[in-house]
N, C-alpha and C positions, 0 to 999 in steps of 0.2 A: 372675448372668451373663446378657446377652441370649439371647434366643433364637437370631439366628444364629450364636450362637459355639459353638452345641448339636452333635455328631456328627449327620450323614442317619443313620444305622444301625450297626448293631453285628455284625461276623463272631464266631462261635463257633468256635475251631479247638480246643476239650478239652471235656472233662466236667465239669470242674473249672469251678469259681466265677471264676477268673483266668484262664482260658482264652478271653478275650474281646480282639477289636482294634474300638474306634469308628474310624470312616469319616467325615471330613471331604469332600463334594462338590466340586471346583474351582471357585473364582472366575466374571466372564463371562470372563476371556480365557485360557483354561487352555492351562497350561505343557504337558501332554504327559506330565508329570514326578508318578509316587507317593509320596511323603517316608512311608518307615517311621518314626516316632517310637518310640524306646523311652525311659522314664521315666530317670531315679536318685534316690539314696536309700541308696545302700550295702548294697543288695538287702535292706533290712532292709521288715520287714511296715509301719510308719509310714507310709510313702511310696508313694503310686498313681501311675497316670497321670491323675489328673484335675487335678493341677497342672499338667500341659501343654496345657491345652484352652486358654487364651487363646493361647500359641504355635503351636497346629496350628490355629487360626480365623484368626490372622493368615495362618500360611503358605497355607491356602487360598484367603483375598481376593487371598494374589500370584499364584493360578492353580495351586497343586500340589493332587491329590489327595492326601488324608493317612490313611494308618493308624495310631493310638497304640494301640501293642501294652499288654495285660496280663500280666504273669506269676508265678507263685509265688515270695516272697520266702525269707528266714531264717526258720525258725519255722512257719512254712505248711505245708499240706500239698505234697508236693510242693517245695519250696523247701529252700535249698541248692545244694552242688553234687553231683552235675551235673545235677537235675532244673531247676533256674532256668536254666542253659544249653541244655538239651533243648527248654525251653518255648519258649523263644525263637525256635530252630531252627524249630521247630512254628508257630508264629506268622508267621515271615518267608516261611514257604511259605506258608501259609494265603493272605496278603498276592499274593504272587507267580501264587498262582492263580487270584484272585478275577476270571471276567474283565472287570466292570465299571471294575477297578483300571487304569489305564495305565501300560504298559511306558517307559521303563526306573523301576526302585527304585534308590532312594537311601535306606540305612537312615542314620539321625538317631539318636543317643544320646546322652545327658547324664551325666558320672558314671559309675555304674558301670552306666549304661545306655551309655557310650561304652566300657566292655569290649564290654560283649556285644552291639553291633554288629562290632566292629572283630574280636575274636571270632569272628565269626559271619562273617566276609569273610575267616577264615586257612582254614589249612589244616594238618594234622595236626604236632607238632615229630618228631623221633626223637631223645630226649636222648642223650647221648654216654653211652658203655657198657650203654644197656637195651637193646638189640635189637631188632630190627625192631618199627614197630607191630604187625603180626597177629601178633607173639608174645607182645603184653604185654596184647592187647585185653580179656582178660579181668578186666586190674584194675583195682578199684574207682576211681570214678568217672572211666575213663578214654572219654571220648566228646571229640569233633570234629568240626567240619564234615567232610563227606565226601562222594565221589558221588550216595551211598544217599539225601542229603536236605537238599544245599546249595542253598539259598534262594537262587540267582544271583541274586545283587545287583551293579547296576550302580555303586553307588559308593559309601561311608562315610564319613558327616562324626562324627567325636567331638567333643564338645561339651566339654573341660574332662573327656576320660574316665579313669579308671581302667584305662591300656592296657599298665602296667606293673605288673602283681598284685603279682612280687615285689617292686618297690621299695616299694609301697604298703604290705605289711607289712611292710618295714624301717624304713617312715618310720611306721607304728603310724596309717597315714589311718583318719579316722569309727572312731579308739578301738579300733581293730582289726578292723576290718568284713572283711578279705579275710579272715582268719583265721576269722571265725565263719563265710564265707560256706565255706569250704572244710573246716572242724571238722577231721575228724582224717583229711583224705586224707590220700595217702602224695606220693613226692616226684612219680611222673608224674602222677597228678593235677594236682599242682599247676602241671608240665610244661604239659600239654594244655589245663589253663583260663587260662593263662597267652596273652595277645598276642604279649606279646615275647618267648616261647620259638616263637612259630608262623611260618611262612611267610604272608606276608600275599597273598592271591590276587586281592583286591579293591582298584580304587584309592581312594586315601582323603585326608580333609582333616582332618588335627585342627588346632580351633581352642583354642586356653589361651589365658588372661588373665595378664596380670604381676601382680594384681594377690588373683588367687586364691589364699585362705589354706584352704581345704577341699582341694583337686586342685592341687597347686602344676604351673607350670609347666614344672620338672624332670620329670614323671611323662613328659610328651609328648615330651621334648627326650630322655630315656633309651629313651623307646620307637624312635624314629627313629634313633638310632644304631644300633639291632641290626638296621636293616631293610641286607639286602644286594644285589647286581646280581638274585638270582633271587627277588625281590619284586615285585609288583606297585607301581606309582608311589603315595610318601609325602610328604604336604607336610604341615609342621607353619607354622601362623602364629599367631603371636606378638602377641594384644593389649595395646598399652598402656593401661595405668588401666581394665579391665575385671577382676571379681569374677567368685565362681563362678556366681552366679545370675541377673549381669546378661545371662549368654549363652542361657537360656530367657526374657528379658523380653521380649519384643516392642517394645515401648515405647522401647527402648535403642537405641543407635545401630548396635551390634553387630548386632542384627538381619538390616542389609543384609549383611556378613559371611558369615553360614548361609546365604542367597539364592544370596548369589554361589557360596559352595561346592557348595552342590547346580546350580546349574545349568553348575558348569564340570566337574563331573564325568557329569553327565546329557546334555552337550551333545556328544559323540564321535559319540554313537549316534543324535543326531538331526538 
C-alpha cells in the first residue's frame, strides 16, 4: 500500500489491544467533515479495520478527516455483546473529543459495522411488557446509547448494515453471526442491541445494493419501516447492480454515493 494511503497517527481510547482509532489527515481542500469509519465482518475476530484503509485514504483526498475505529470482536477479549457495543461507544467519543478532529461526525459503518453505528445514533427501546428501562438496567447485557456517553453524532451512513439484528438471525446472515455475537443474552438484550427495536436519534442514510447476497437489501427496507414520526430522519437508497463489498471499494462508482451521504447529512450544520 502507498505510503500516503498510511493513517497520520493513531488514538488510543482502551487498554486493550483494540482499543485504537487511525486518523486519516484531510485532503488540500478539507470538507470541515470527520467520517468515523467503523469496520464489518460479522463482529467476528477475522476481520479488522485495515481493510478499510484504501476507503478511509480515498475519503481523505475528497477532504474528510477520518477516524477507523478498532474494536473487540466475537472471541476476543472484551468482545461480544455488550462489550463490542461499549467499545464502540468508547471510541465514537474518543473521536468526538479529539480536538484536532472537526466537528460535525458522521459515523460510517459497513455490515455489522452499519449496526453499530446506527446503534450507536439510537436511543434506548422500552419493549412492551418489561418495564421501565431503570427497572430492568441491571440485566445482563442490557446497555445503550445514553446521556452518560452518547457520542453526538451528527449523521449515520450504514453501509449494506446489519440494522435489523432480529431479521438477521431469522435469515441465519454470516451462518449465524447475530447469534454468536449475542450468545446466550436474554430477550432485552437482544431488545437493546437491537436497531430496529431503538429510537433512532441520529439522522441517517442507509445505503444497500440489490445486488447484495451477504446483507440483502430487505435487512435496510425492514429496518425503515419500524422507524416512526418520533425518529430522527431515515433514508434508505437503493443501489442497482451494486454487491456487498463494492460499497467499501473506492474504486467503484458507488463511492460517489457515501460522499454524497455524508456530506448531505453534514451539511445542515455547516
Amino acid at each position: 500500500m502507498p505510503a500516503a494511503a498510511r493513517p497520520a497517527r493513531t488514538i488510543r481510547y482502551a487498554a486493550t489491544g483494540t482499543g485504537v482509532v487511525d486518523v486519516w489527515e484531510p485532503g488540500p481542500v478539507p470538507a470541515g467533515v470527520t467520517v468515523a469509519l467503523v469496520h464489518g465482518g460479522f463482529w467476528r475476530a477475522a476481520y479488522d479495520r485495515h481493510h478499510l484503509e484504501p476507503l478511509a485514504a480515498a475519503l481523505a483526498r475528497d477532504g474528510f478527516a477520518v477516524a477507523s475505529l478498532e474494536y473487540p470482536r466475537i472471541g476476543m477479549p472484551g468482545g461480544g455483546w455488550p462489550g463490542t457495543g461499549t467499545s464502540v461507544l468508547d471510541g465514537l467519543a474518543a473521536v468526538r473529543a479529539d480536538p484536532d478532529l472537526p466537528g460535525p461526525v458522521v459515523a460510517v459503518g459497513h455490515s455489522a459495522g452499519g449496526h453499530l453505528v446506527t446503534w450507536a445514533g439510537s436511543s434506548a427501546p422500552v419493549p412492551a411488557g418489561s418495564g421501565s428501562m431503570t427497572e430492568k438496567s441491571a440485566s445482563a447485557g442490557d446497555i445503550s446509547p445514553s446521556a452518560a456517553h452518547f457520542p453526538r453524532l451528527t449523521g449515520v451512513v450504514s453501509l449494506a448494515g446489519v440494522v435489523d439484528l432480529g431479521l438477521a438471525a431469522r435469515l441465519g446472515l454470516g451462518s449465524g453471526a447475530a447469534q454468536e455475537l449475542m450468545g446466550d443474552a436474554d430477550a432485552l438484550a437482544w431488545a437493546t442491541a437491537d436497531p430496529a427495536r431503538c429510537r433512532l436519534a441520529t439522522p441517517a442514510v442507509l445505503l444497500s445494493g440489490d445486488a447484495d447476497e451477504d446483507v440483502p437489501h430487505v435487512v435496510s427496507q425492514s429496518y425503515r419501516a419500524t422507524r416512526t414520526a418520533e425518529d430522527a430522519p431515515c433514508e434508505v437508497r437503493l443501489l442497482p447492480g451494486v454487491g456487498h463489498m463494492d460499497l467499501v471499494d473506492p474504486g467503484h462508482p458507488v463511492f460517489a454515493e457515501l460522499v454524497r451521504a455524508v456530506h448531505d447529512l453534514a451539511s445542515p450544520l455547516r
